[in-house]
N, C-alpha and C positions, 0 to 999 in steps of 0.2 A: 535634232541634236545628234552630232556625230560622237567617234568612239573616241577621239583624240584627245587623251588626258596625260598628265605625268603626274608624279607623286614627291611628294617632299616634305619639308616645315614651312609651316607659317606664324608669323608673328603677327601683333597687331602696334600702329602706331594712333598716337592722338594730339591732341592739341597740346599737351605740354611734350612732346617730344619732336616737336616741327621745331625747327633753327629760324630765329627772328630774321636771321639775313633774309627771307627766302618771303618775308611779308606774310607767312600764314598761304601760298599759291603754290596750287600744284604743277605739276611739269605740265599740264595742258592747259595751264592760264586760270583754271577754277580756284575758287577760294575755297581751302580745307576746312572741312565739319568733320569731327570725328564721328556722329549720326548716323553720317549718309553711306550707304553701301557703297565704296569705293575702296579700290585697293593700287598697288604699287607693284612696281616687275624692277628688275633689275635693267641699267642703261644699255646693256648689250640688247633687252627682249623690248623696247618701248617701238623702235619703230614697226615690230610685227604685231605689237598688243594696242596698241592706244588705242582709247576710245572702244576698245572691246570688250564685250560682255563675258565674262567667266563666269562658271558656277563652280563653288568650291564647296567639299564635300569631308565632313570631318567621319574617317572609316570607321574608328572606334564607337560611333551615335548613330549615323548615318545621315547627321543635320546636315541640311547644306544653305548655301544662301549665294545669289548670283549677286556680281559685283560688275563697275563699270572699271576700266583701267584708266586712271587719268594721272598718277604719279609715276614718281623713279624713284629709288632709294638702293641704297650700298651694302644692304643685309645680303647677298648671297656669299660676302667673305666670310659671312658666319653659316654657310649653309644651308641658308632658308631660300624656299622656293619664292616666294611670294609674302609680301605687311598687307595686310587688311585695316582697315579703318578700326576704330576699335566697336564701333555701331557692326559692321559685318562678322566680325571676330564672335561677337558676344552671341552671335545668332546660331555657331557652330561651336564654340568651347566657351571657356570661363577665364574671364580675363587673367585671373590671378595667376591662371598655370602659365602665361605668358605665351607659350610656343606650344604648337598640335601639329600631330600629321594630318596631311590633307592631300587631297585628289583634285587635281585642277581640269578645269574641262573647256576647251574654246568653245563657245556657242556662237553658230557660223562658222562658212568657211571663205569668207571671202579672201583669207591671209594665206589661204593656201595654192601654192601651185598644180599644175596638173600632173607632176611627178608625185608633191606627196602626198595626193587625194585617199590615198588608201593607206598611207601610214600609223599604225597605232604608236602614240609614245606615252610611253610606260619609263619610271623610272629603273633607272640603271643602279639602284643602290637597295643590298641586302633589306631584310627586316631590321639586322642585327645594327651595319652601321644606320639606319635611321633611327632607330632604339639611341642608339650612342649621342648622333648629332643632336637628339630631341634633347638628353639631361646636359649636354654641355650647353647647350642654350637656353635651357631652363634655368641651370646655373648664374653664367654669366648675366639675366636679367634680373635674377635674382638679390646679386650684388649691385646693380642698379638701384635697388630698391622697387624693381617691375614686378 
């Protein structure tokens, strides 16, 4: 396992939060179990993630739980790194609190070039704003009834 991680929020989705249009099928053609260790990147990160293994690490516990990538989803306009299944989610926080920081970590390196074999990626955002992004997303899932 290499060093290459970033940091952000995660949320988790589940089977009542999948849109019917979509038949319950993930962006890689699998049928969604909220169960199974799998999680979601944003459409800009899918063709460097798919089908990739990530281990995701919640700082505050030190739980972690490795995930396959096989969705997309549109939470990074809310700041979140990464949706976890809610099966993966449960393994690292508690569903109720909806949103956790977390440490993502590519395992493998096949997605990487031989320019950035040696790049650490760390996030770019204070303690303070991801303190911030955490309770407005806790929030607004909140008002969901999440």
């Amino acid at each position: 396992m290499g060093n290459k991680f970033e940091e952000g929020l995660s949320s988790f989705y589940d089977n009542n939060s999948i849109d019917p249009r979509w038949g319950g099928v993930t962006k890689s053609g699998e049928k969604f179990d909220e169960n199974l260790l799998t999680a979601a990147v944003s459409p800009a990160r899918w063709k460097e993630l798919k089908n990739k293994t990530l281990r995701i690490t919640n700082p505050a516990n030190n739980k972690f739980v490795d995930v396959k990538v096989n969705d997309t989803g549109g939470f990074d306009k809310y700041g979140r790194l990464i949706d976890l299944s809610k099966g993966a989610f449960s393994k690292i926080a508690d569903p109720k609190k909806g949103v956790t920081k977390i440490r993502m970590e590519i395992l493998g390196e096949d997605f990487l070039d031989k320019e950035n074999k040696a790049k650490n990626y760390t996030s770019t955002m204070s303690e303070e704003d991801l303190d911030e992004l955490e309770n407005i997303e806790y929030n607004r899932l909140k008002k969901m009834g999440r």
